[in-house]
N, C-alpha and C positions, 0 to 999 in steps of 0.2 A: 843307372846304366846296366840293368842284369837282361838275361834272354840270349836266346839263339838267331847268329845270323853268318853269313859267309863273309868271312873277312881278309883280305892278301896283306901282308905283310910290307910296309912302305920300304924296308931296311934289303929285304930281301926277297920280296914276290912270290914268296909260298906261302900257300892257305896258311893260315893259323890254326889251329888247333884246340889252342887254351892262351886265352888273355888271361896275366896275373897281374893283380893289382898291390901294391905294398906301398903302406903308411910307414912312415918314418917319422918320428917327432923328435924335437931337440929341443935343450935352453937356451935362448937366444942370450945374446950379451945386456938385453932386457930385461933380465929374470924369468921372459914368460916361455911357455913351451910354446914353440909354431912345430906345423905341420906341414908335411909336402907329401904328395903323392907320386908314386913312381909306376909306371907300367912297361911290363915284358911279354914278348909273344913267345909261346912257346910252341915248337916245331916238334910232332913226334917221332920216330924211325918205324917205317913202312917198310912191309916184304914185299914180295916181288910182286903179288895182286893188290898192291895197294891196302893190305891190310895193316890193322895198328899192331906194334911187337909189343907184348909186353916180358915184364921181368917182376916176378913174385907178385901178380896180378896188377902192377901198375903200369901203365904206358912208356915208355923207353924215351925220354926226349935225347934227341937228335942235334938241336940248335935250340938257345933262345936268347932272342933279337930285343935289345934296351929300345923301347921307344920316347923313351925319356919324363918328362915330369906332365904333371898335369897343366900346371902351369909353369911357367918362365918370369918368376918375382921380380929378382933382382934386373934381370934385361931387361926386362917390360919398361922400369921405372927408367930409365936411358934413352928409350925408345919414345916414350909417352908421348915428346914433346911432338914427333912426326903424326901423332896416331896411329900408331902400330902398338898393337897387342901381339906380342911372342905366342904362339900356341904350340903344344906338342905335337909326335906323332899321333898320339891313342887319337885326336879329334879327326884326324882325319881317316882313323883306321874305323871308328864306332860309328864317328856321324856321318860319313863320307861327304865331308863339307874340304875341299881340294885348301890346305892354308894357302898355297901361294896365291890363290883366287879372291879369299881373303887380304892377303897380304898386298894384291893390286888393287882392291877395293879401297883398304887404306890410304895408299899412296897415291888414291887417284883423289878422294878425300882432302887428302890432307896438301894436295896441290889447289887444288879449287880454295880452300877457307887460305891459304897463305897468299893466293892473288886476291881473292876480297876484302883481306887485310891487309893489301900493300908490302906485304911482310917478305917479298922475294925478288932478288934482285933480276936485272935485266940477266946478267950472266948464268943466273943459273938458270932462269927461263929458255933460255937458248939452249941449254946444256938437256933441261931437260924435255924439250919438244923434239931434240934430235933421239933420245934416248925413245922417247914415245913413240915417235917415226918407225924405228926399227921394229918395235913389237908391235905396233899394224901392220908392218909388213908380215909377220907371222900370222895371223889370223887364216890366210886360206889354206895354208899348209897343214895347221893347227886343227879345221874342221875336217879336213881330209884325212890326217890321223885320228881321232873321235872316231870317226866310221869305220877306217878299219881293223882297228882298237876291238870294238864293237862287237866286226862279225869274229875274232878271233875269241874274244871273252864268251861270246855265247855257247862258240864251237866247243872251246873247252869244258862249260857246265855241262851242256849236254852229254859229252865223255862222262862227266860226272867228275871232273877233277877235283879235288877239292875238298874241303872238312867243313864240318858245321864248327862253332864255336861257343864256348858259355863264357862271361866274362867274370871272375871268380874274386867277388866282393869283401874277400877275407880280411 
């Protein structure tokens, strides 16, 4: 995951800057070392023309936003049984793949194999076709924000809002 691309910040909506990535290893109560990965966006301080400040020729960071782990181990394993995979910020900050998109993809999944397996009661069938009902009712409001989503995100590139990013492999 190295290279330049424009990336908005999920936590706080301003360009990013600089993605850092930071390895952490520990002894588990296993003896073995695991690892986790963690990611932060870093936000730098701009003058008035939108230039970067620096201080003793480094960039001035301003903010920087936890977008949290690569993965989500321990919850995952909690969740499994729904099929839900936990995922961080960074995947939807790098791949622009939306989780919660994933996360109805899941749950729409994991509703279909629990009626082929008989495995969900009449009660919560109820519970959840009323829950479903409601987010089809969002759909047209849903594509109507998209669009104008849209023309504002474009509006602002064109300003040139906005930072490139490298995502910093260290």
């Amino acid at each position: 995951m190295s290279g330049a691309a424009y990336y908005i910040c999920p936590r706080c909506g301003r360009p990013i800057d600089h993605l850092e990535r930071r390895v952490v290893r520990r002894i588990g109560k296993d003896g073995k070392v695991h690892e986790q990965v963690y990611f932060y966006a870093r936000h730098y301080a701009r003058g008035p023309n939108g230039e970067v400040i620096s201080v003793n020729g480094q960039p001035k960071i301003e903010k920087k936003c936890y977008l949290g782990p690569e993965k989500y181990i321990y919850a995952s394993k909690l969740h499994a049984a729904l099929g839900l995979q936990l995922k961080g910020l960074i995947e939807e900050v790098v791949e622009g793949r939306p989780r919660l998109k994933d996360y109805l993809d899941s749950v729409r999944e994991a509703i279909e194999r629990q009626m082929a397996e008989t495995k969900m009661s009449s009660h919560t069938a109820q519970k959840l076709a009323s829950a479903l009902e409601g987010l089809q009712a969002l759909t047209a409001r849903l594509r109507q924000y998209a669009e104008e989503r849209a023309k504002a995100e474009a509006e602002a590139k064109a300003k040139g809002a906005g930072a490139w990013t490298q995502l910093d492999t260290k």
